[in-house]
Structure formats: C-alpha cells, structure tokens
MIRORO-98331 format. One record per residue (C-alpha): residue in three letters; y, x, z. Coordinates in Angstrom, 2 decimals. Layout:
<torvexs>
{torvex 'ALA'; {Y; X; Z}}
...
</torvexs>
This chain:
<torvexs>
{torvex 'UNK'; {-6.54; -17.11; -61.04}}
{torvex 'UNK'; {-4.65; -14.89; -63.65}}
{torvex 'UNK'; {-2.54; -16.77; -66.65}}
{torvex 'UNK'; {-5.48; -14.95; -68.72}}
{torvex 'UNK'; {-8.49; -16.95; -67.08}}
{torvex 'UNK'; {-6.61; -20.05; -67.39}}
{torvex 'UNK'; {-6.62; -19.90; -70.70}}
{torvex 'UNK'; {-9.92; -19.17; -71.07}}
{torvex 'UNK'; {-11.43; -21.67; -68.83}}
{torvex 'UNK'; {-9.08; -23.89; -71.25}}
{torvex 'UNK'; {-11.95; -22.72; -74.15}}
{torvex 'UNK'; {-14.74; -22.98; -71.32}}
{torvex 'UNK'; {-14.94; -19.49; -70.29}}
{torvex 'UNK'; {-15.90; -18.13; -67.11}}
{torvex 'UNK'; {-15.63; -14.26; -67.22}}
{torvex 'UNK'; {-19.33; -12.98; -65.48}}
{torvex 'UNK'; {-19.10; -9.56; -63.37}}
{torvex 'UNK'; {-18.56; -6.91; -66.01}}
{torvex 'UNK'; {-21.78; -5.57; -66.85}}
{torvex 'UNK'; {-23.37; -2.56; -65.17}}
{torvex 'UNK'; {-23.82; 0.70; -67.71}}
{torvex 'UNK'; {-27.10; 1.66; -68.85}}
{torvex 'UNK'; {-26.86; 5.03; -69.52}}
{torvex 'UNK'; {-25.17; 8.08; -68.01}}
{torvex 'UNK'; {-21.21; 6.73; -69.01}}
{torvex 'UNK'; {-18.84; 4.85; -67.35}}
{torvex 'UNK'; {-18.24; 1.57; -68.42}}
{torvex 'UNK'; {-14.34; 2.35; -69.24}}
{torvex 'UNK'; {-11.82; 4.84; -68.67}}
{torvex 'UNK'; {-8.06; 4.10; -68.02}}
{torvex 'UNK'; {-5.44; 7.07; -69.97}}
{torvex 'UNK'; {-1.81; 5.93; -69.41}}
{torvex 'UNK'; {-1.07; 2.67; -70.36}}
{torvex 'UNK'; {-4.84; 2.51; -72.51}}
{torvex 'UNK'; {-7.87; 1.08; -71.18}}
{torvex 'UNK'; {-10.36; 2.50; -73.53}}
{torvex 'UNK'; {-13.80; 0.20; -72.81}}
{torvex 'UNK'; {-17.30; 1.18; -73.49}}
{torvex 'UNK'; {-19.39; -0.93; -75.79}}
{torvex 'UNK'; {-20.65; -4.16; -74.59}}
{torvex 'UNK'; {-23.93; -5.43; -76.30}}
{torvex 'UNK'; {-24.72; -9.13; -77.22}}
{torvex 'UNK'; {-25.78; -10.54; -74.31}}
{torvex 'UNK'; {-25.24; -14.58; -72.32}}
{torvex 'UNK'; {-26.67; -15.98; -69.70}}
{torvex 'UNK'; {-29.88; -15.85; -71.07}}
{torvex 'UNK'; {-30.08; -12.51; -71.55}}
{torvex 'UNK'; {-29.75; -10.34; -74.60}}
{torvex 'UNK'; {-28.79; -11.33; -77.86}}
{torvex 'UNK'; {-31.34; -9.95; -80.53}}
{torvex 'UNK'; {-31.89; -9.45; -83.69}}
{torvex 'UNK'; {-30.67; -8.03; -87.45}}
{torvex 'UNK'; {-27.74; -9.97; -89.60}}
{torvex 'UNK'; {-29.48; -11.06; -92.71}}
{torvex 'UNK'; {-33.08; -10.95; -91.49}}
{torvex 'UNK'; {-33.76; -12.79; -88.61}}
{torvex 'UNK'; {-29.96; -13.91; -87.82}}
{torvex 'UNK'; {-27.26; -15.98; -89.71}}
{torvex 'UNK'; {-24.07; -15.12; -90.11}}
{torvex 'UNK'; {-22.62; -17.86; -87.16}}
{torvex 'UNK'; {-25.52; -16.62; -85.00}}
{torvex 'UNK'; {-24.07; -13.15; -85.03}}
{torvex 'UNK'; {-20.20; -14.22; -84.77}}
{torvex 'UNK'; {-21.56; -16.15; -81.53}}
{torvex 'UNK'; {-23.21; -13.11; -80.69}}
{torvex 'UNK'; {-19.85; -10.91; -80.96}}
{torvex 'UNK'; {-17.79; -13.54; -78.85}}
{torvex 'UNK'; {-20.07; -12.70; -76.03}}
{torvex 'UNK'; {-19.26; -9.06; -76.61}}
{torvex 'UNK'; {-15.83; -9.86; -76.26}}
{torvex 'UNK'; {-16.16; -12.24; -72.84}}
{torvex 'UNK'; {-17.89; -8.83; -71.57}}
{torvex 'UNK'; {-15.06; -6.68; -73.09}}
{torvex 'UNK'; {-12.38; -8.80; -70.69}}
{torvex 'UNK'; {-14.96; -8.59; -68.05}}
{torvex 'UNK'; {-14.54; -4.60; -67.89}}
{torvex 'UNK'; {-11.09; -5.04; -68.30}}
{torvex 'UNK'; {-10.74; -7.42; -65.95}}
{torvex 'UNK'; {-12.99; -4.95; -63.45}}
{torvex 'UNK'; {-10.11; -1.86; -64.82}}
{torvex 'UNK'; {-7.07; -3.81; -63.42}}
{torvex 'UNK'; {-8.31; -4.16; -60.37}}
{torvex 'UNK'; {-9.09; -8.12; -60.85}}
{torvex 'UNK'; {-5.70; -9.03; -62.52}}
{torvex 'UNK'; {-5.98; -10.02; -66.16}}
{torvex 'UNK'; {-2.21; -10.72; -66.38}}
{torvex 'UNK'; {-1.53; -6.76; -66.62}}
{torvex 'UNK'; {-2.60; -7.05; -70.22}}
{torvex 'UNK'; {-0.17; -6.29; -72.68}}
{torvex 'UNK'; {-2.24; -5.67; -75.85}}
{torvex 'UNK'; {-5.82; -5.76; -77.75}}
{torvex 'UNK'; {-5.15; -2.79; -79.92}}
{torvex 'UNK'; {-8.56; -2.02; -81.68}}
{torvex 'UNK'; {-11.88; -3.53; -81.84}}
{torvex 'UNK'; {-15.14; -1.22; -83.19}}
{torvex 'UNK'; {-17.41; -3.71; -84.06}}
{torvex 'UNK'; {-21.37; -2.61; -85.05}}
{torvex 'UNK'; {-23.73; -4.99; -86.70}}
{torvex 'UNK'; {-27.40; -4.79; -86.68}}
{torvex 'UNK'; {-27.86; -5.11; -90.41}}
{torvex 'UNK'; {-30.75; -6.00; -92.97}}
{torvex 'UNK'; {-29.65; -3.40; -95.93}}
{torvex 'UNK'; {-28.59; -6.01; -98.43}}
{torvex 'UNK'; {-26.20; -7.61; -95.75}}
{torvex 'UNK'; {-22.55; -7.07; -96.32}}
{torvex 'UNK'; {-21.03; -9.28; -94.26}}
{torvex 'UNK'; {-20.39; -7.64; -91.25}}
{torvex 'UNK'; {-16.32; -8.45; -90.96}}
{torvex 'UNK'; {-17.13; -12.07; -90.80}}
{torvex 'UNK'; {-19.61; -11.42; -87.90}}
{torvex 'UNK'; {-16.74; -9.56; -85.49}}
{torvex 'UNK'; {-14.50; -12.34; -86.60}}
{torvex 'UNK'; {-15.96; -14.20; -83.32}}
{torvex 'UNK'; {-14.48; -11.30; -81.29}}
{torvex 'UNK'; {-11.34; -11.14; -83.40}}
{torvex 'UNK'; {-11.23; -15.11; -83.30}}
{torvex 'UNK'; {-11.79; -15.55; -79.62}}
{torvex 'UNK'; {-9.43; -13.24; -78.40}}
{torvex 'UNK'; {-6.73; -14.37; -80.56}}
{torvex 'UNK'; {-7.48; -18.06; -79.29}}
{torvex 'UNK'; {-7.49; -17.12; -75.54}}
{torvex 'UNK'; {-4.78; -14.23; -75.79}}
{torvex 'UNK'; {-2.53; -15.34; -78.51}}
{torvex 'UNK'; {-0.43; -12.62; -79.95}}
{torvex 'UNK'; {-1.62; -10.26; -77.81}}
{torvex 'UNK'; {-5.01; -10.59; -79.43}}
{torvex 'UNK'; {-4.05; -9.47; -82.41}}
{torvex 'UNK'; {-5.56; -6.17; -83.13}}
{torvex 'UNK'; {-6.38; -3.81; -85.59}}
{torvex 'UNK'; {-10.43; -3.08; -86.42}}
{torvex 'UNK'; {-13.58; -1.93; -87.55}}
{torvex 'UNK'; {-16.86; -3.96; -88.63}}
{torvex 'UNK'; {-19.34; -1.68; -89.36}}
{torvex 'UNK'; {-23.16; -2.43; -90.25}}
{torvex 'UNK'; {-26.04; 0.08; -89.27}}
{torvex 'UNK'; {-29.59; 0.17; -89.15}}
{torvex 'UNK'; {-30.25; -0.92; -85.49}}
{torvex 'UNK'; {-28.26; -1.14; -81.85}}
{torvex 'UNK'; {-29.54; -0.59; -78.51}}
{torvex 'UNK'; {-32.47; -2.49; -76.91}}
{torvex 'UNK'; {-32.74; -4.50; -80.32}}
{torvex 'UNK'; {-29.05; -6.25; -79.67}}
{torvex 'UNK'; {-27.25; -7.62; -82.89}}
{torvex 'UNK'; {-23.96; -6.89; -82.03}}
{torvex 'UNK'; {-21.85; -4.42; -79.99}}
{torvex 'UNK'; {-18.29; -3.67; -79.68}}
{torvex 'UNK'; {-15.92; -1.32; -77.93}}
{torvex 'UNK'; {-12.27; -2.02; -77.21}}
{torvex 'UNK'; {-9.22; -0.44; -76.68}}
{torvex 'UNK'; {-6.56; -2.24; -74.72}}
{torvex 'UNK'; {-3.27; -1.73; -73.46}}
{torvex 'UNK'; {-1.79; -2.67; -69.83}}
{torvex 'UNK'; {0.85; -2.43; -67.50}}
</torvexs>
C-alpha cells in the first residue's frame, strides 16, 4: 500500500477501480511529468450522484458530491502510475462544473469538498490552483464533475 492510500484509509477511503469512460476518450493522458485526467462525474457506491445546486441539492450535498469526484480523480491517477500513488508530486489544477439552478452562486463552496479532501489526504501537495464553474446541466443528470491535472515522477 502506497504512503498515499495510507493516508486516505486514515479519512476512511478506499480508492474503487478508476471508472471506465463513457464516451469515445480516454480516461487520462500522461505528457511529461503531467497527468492530465478526464472528468469524473458524482458518483459512490450507490451509483450516481444527481441533481442541480440550489434546486433539488444543498450546498453540503454537492461538496459531498465533489469529494467523490475527487476519490475517482486519484482512482485514474492511481490507474496512470501504474498502481503507485507515491509518484505524485503535485495537484496542480482542479476544473470544477456545478449543475446549477440560475440564481445559485455558490459554486466555489461546492468544489471546496474536492479542494478540502485532497488537501486533507495529500497535504501540501494538494494544494492547487482552480476553477468552479456553474452551468445549466452535466452528463446523465450528475451534479458535479471535475477534471484534474496532476504532476508525477
């Protein structure tokens, strides 16, 4: 077990097999020392996380929701170094959408449970710069997804 997943079963996270794409993309691709990964969509054991921020969703719901994009962003970078979490040497950017009701504005507070998470189970290394953005609706109805850039060794 990698340093990493210590850490995180520390917070009481398992990391699941990185999700499968569902669409004609790979799910990331490695350039240098960048691990640039596709966006992962809200989604636990359950299944998928739905819904619109302000309507049908709090605030907390949808920072829950973005941790799980995050435990599915390490998943596909887990999957990119070839199992080995420890080759991580930075989260540089988050892009975080929000499935938004129009009068909903708070979007950064929502991708603060990425931001959070991964500062709490990375440390410094979590630290990253980002986006929150709100739009209209996500894929398959999903509340939150994120992509991630990350760097390695």
């Amino acid at each position: 077990m990698s340093k990493i997943e210590a850490e995180l079963a520390k917070l009481g996270v398992t990391l699941p097999d990185a999700p499968m794409p569902a669409a004609n993309y790979v799910p990331y691709v490695i350039s240098g020392s960048l691990v640039h990964v596709s966006g992962q969509i809200s989604q636990n054991s359950d299944g998928l996380i739905k819904g619109k921020l302000g309507d049908t969703m709090t605030t907390e719901d949808g920072a829950t929701a973005a941790q799980f994009c995050a435990i599915s962003l390490l998943s596909q970078l887990k999957s990119a170094c070839g199992g080995d979490l420890d080759r991580l040497r930075r989260v540089v950017k988050l892009n975080g959408f929000v499935a938004s009701a129009p009068d909903f504005h708070d979007q950064p507070k929502v991708i603060n449970g990425a931001s959070d998470f991964l500062v709490a189970a990375l440390g410094d290394i979590g630290r990253h710069a980002r986006s929150a953005v709100g739009v209209a609706a996500l894929p398959l109805g999903v509340a939150v997804e994120i992509d991630a850039v990350f760097e390695i060794a």
